[in-house]
N, CA, C and O atoms as a Tinker XYZ file with bonds, in Angstrom:
   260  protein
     1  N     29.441000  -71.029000   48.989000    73     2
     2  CA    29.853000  -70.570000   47.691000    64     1     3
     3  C     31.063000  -71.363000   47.264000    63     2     4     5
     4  O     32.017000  -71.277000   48.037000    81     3
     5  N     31.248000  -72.231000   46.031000    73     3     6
     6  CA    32.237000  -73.191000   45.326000    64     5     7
     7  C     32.466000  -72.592000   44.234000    63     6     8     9
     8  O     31.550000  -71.866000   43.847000    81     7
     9  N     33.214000  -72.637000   43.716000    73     7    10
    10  CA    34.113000  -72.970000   42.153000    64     9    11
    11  C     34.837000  -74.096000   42.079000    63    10    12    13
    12  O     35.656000  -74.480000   42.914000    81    11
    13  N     34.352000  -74.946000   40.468000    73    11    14
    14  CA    35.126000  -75.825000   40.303000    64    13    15
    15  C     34.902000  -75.780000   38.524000    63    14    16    17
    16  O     34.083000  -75.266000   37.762000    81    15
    17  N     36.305000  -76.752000   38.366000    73    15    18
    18  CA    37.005000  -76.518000   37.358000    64    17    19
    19  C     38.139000  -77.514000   37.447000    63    18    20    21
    20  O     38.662000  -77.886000   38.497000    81    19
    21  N     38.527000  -77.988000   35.967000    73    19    22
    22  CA    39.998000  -78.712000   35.742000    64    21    23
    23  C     41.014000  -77.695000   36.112000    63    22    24    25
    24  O     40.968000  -76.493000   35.847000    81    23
    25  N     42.262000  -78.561000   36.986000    73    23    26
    26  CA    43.254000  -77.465000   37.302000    64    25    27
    27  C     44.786000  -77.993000   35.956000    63    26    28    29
    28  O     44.874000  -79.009000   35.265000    81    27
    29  N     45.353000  -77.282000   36.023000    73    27    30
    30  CA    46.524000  -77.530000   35.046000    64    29    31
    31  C     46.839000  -79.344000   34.898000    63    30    32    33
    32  O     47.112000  -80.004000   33.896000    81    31
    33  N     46.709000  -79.656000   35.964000    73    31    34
    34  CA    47.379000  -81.386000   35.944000    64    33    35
    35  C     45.672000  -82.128000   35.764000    63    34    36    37
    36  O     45.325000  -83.197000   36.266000    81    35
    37  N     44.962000  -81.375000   35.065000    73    35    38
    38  CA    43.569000  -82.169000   34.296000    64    37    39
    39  C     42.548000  -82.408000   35.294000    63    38    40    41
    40  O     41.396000  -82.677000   34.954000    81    39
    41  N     43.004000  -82.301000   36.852000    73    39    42
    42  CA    42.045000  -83.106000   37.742000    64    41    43
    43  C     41.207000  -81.818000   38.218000    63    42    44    45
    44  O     41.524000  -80.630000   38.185000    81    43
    45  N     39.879000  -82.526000   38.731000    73    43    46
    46  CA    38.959000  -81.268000   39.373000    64    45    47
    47  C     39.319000  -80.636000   40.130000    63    46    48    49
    48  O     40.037000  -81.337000   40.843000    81    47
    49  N     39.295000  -79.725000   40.465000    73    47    50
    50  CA    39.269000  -78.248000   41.674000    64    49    51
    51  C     37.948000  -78.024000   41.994000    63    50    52    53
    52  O     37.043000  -78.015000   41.159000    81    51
    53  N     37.823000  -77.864000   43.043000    73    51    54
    54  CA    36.728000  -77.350000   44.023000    64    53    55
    55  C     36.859000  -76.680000   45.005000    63    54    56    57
    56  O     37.274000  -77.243000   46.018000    81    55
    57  N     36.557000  -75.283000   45.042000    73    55    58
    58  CA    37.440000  -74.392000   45.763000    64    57    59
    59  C     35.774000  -73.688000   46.525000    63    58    60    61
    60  O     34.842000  -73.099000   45.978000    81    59
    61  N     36.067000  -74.212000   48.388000    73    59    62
    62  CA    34.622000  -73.500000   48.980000    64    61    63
    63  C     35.640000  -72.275000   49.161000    63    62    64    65
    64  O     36.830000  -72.089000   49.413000    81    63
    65  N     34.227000  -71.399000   48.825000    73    63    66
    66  CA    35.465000  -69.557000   48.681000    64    65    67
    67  C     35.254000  -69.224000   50.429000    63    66    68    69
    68  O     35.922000  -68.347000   50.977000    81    67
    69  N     34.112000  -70.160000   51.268000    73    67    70
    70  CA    34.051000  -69.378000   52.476000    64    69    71
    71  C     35.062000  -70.365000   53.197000    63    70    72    73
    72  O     35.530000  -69.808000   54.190000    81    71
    73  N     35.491000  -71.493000   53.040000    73    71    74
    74  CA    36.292000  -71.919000   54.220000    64    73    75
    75  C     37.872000  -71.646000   53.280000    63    74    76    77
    76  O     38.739000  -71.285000   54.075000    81    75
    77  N     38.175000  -71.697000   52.457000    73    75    78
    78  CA    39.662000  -71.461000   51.529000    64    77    79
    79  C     40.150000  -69.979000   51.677000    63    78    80    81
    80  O     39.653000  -68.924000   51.283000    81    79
    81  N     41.499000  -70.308000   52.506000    73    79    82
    82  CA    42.043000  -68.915000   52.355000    64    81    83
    83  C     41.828000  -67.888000   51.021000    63    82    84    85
    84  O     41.580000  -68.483000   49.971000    81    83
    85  N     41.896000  -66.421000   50.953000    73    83    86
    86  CA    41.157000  -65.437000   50.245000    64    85    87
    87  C     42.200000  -65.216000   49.151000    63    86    88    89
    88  O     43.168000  -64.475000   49.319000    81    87
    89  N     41.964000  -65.884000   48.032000    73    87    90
    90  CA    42.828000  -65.427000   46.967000    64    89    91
    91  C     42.910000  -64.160000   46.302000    63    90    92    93
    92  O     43.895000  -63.618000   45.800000    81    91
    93  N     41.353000  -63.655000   46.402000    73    91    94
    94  CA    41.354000  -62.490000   45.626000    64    93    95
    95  C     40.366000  -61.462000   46.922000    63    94    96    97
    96  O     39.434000  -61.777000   47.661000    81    95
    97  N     41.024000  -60.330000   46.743000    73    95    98
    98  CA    40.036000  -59.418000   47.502000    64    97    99
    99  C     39.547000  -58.193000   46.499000    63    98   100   101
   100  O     40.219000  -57.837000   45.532000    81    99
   101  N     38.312000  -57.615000   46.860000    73    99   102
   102  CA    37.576000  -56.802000   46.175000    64   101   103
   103  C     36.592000  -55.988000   47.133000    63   102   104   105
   104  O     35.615000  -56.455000   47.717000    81   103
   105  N     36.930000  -55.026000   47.160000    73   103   106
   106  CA    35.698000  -53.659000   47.861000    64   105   107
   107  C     34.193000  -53.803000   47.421000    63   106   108   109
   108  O     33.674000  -53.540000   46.336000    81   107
   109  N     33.741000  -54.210000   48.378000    73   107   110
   110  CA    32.194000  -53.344000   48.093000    64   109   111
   111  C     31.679000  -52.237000   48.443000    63   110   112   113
   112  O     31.325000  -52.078000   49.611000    81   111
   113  N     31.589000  -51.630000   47.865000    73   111   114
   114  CA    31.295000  -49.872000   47.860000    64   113   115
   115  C     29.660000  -49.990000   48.473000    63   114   116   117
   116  O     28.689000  -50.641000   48.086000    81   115
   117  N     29.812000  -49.276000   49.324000    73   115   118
   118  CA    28.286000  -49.502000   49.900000    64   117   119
   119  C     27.510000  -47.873000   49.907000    63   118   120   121
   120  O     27.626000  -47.159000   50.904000    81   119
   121  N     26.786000  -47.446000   48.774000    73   119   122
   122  CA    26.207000  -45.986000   48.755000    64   121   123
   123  C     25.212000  -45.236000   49.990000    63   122   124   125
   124  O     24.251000  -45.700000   50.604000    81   123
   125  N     25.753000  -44.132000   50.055000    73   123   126
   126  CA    25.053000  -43.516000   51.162000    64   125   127
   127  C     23.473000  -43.728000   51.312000    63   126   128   129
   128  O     22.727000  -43.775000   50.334000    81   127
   129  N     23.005000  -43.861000   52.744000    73   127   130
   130  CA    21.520000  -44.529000   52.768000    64   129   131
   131  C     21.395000  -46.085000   52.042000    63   130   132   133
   132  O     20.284000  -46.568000   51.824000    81   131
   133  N     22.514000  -46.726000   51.735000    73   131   134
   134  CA    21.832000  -48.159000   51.216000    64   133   135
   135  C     22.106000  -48.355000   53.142000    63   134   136   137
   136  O     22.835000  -47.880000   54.013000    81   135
   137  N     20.783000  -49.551000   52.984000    73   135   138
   138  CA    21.405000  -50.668000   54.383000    64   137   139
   139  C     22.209000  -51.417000   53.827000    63   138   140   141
   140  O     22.524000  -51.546000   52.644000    81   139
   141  N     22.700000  -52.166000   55.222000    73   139   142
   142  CA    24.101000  -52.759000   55.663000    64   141   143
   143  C     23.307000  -54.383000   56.158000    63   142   144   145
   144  O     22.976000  -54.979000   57.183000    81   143
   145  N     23.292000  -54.566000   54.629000    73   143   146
   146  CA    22.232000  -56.331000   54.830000    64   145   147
   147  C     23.254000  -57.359000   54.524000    63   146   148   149
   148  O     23.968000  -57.392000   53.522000    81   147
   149  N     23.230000  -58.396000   55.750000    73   147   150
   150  CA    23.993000  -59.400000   54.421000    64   149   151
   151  C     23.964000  -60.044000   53.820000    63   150   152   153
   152  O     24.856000  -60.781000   53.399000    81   151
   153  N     22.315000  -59.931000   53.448000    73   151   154
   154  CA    22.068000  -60.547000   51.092000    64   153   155
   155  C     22.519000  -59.501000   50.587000    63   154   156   157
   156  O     22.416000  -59.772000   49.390000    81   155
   157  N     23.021000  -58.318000   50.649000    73   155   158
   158  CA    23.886000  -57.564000   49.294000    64   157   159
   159  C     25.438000  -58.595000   49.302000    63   158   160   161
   160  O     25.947000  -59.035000   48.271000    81   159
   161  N     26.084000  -58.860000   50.962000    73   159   162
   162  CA    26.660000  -59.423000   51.274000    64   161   163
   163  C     27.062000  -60.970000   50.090000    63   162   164   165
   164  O     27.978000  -61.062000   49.272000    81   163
   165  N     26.132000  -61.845000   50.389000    73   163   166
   166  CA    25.811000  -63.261000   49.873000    64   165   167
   167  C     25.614000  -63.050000   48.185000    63   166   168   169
   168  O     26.099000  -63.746000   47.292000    81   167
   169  N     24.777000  -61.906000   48.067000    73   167   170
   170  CA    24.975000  -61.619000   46.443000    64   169   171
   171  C     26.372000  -61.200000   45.263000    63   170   172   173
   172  O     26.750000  -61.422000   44.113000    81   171
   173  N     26.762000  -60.427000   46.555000    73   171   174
   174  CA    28.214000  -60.197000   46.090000    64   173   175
   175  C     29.270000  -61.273000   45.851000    63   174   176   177
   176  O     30.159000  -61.327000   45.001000    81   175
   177  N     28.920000  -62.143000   46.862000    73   175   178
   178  CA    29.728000  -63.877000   46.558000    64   177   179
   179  C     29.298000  -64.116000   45.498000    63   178   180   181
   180  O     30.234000  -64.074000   44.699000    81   179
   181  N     28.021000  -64.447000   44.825000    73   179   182
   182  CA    27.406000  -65.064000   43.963000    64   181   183
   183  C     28.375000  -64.501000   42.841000    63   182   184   185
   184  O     29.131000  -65.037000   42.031000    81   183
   185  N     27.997000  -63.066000   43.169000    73   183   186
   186  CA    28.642000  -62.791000   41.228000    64   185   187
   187  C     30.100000  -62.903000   41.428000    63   186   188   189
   188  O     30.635000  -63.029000   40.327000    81   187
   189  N     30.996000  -62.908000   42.435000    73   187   190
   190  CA    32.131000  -63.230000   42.453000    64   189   191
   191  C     32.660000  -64.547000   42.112000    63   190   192   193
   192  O     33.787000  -64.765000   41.667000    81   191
   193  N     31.771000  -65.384000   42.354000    73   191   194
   194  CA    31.636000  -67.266000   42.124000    64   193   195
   195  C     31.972000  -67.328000   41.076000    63   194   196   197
   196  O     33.050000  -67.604000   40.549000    81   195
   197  N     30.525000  -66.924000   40.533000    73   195   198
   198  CA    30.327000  -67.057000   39.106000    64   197   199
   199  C     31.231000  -66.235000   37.953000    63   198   200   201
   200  O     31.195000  -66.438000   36.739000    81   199
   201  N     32.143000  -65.142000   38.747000    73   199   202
   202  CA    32.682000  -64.719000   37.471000    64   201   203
   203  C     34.443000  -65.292000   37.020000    63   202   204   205
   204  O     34.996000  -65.377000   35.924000    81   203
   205  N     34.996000  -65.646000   38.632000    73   203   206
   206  CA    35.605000  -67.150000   39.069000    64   205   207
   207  C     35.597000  -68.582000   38.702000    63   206   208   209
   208  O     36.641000  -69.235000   38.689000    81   207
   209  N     34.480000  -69.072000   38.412000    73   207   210
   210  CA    34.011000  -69.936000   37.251000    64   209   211
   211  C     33.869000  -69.879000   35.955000    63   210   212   213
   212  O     33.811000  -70.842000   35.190000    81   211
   213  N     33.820000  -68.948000   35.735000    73   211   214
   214  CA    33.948000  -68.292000   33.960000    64   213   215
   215  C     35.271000  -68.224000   33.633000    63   214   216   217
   216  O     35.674000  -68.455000   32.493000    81   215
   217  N     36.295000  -67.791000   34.955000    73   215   218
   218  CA    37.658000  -67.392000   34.526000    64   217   219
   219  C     38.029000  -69.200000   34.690000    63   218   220   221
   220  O     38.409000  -69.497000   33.557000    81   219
   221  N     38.061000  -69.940000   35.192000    73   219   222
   222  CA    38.380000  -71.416000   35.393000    64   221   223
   223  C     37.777000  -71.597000   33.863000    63   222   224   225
   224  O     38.496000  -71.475000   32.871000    81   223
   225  N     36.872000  -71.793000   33.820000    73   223   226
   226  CA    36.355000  -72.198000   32.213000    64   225   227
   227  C     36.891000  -71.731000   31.334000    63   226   228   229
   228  O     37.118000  -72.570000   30.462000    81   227
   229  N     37.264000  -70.662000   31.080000    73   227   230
   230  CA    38.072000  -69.929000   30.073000    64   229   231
   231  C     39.395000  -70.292000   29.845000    63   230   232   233
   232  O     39.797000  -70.162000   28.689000    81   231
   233  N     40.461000  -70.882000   31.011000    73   231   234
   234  CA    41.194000  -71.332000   31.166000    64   233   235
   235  C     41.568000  -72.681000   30.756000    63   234   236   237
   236  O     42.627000  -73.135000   30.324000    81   235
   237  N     40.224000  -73.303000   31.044000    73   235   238
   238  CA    40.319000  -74.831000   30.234000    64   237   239
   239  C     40.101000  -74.686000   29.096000    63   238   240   241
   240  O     40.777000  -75.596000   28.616000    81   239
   241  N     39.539000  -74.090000   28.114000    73   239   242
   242  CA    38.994000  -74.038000   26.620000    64   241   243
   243  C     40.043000  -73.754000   26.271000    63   242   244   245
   244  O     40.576000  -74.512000   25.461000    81   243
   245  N     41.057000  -72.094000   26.905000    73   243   246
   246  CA    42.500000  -71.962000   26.209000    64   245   247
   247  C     43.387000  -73.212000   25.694000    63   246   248   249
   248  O     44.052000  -73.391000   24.674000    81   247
   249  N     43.042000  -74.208000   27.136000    73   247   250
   250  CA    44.398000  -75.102000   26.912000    64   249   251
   251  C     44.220000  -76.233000   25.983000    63   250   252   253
   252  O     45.018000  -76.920000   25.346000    81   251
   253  N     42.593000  -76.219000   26.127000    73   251   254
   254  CA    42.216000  -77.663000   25.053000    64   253   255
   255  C     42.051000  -77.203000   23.702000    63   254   256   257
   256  O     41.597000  -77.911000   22.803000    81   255
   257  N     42.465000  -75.880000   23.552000    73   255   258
   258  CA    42.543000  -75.473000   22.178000    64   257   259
   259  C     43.907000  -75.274000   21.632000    63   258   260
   260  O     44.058000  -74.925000   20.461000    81   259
């Protein structure tokens, strides 16, 4: 799982979220009787990636605007 994105000084960022110390932490609430799989696991990266990449993108549009 990566994110990348221009960082403040214009150049790319590429951030692997599994080997890069944990910038952000977040609970996954796991409901009674779900199993304990880890594709809910790997899915939960995904939308974390991706919503990590949206915030990088959002960040560049601010500044080039």
């Amino acid at each position: 799982m990566s994110v990348s994105g221009v960082d403040f000084a214009d150049k790319l960022l590429e951030l692997n979220l599994v080997e890069h110390p944990v910038t952000e932490q977040e609970e996954i609430v796991i409901s009674k009787g779900e199993t304990h799989q880890f594709t809910n696991l790997i899915k939960h990266l995904v939308a974390v990636c991706e919503q990590q990449e949206e915030n990088l993108y959002r960040i560049t549009r601010e500044r080039q605007s």
